[in-house]
N, C-alpha and C positions, 0 to 999 in steps of 0.2 A: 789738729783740731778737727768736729766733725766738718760736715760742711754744711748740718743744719745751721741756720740764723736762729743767734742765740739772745734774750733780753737781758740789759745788763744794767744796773743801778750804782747809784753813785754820787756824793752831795762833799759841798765844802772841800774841794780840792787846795782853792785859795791860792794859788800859782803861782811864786811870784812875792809870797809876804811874808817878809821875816816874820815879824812881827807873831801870829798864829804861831809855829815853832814854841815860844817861850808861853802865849795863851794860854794854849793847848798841852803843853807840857810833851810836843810832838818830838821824835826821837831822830832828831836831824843840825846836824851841824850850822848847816846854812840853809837859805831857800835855793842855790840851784841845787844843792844835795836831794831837798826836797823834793824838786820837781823832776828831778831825773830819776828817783827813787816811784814816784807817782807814774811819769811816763813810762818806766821798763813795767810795774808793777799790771797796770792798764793795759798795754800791750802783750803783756805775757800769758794773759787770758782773753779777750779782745781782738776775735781776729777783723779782716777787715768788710767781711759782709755781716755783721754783726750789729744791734741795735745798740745802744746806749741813750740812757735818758739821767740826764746829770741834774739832780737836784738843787741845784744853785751854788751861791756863789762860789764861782770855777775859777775868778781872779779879782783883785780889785784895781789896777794896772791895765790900762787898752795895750799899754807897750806886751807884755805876754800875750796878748788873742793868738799870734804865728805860732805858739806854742801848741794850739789844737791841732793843727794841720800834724804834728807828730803822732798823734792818738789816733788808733784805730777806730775803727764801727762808723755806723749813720750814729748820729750825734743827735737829741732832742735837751734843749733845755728849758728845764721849769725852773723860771727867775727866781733866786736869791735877795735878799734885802742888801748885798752888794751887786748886785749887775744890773748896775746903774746906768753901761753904754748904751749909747743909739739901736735901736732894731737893728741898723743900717750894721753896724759891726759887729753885730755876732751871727749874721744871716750867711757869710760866708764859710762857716766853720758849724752851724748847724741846719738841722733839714727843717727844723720849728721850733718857734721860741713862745714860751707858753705861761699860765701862772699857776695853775694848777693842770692833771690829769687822773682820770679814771681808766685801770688798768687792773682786769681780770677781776674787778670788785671792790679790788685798791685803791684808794686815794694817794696820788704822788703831788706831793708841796713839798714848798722848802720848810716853812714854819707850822711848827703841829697846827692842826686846824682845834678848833673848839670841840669839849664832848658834846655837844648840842648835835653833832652829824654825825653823830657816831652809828646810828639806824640806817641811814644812806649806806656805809661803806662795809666790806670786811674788815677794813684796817686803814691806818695812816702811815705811811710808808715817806719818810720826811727825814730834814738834813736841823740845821742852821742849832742843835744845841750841843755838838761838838763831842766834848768827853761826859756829858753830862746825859740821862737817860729821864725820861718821865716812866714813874711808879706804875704804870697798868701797859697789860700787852698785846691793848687794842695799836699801840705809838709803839713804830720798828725805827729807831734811826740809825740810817745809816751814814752820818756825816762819817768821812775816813777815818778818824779815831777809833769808832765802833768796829769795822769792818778790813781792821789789817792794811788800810792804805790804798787796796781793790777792789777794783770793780765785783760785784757781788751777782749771781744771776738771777732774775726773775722769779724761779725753781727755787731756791735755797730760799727768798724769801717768803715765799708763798709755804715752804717748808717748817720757816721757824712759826708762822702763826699756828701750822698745823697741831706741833708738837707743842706749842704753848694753849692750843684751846684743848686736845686732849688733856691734858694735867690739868687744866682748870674743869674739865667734865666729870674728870675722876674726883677730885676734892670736893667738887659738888655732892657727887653720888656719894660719900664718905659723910657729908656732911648731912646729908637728909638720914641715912642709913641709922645714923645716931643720934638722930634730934629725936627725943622723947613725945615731941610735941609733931610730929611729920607725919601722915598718914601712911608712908613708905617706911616707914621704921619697922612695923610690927606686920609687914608685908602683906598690906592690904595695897589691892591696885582698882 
């Protein structure tokens, strides 16, 4: 790996819950399958000077927290509406425990925010709706379902709003070009 520090994303690990498996329709036998599946998958990109900022809920079980100490990077977590423990037990396993964060323009939460902030942010970079996506591509989530199971970097996110606001610039332009009623149609500027 380089030996730049890389950002790295990441929500709804859930460590630890059978239960998610059959939710989710996740492709795993058991949850230590799960978790051992998640931990090589995190660590096999993830070196250990590396940032990670895990979108919430990471386990619902305090018994799993020793499970972090596996996982490579500095660890930042933005609370889930499962991680419900004390400050006191997840301050050892991460560097800041938070409820939201602003990153590169990004909004990072667990649960999509409202389109009312939509003018604040470039995007909403968010976990907590699993295999299920919201219709517009201001809302990236990347709970593990979305995202192969892995850590995702920073770059790649910032890449897919890229590629999704050019095609919507383009449909735009496509769309004024043929509107009869557009001042741009008949190519007056």
């Amino acid at each position: 790996m380089s030996s730049l520090r890389k950002t790295f994303l990441i929500s709804d690990t859930h460590f630890g819950h059978s239960n998610i498996i059959r939710y989710c329709n996740r492709p795993f036998a058991d949850a230590d399958e799960m978790d051992q599946a998640l931990i090589d998958n995190w660590n096999g990109v993830v070196s250990p000077s590396d940032k990670v900022y895990h979108l919430g809920d990471v386990m619902l079980s305090a018994k799993k927290l020793s499970i972090l100490d596996q996982l490579n990077g500095t660890k930042i977590l933005i609370r889930g509406n499962h991680d419900n423990f004390k400050l006191s037990q997840y301050t050892p396993y991460f560097k800041d425990v938070r409820a939201t964060h602003e990153l590169a323009g990004y909004l990072l939460s667990h649960i999509p925010v409202h389109d009312s902030q939509k003018y604040r942010f470039k995007g909403n970079i968010h976990g907590h709706t699993h295999d299920k996506n919201i219709n517009d591509p201001w809302y990236y989530n990347i709970s593990v379902e979305q995202i192969n199971y892995t850590p995702i970097t920073l770059e790649q996110a910032i890449d897919r709003y890229s590629r999704l606001n050019a095609k919507k610039t383009r449909e735009e332009e496509t769309v004024i070009k043929t509107n009869p009623y557009s001042q741009y149609a008949r190519g007056a500027e």
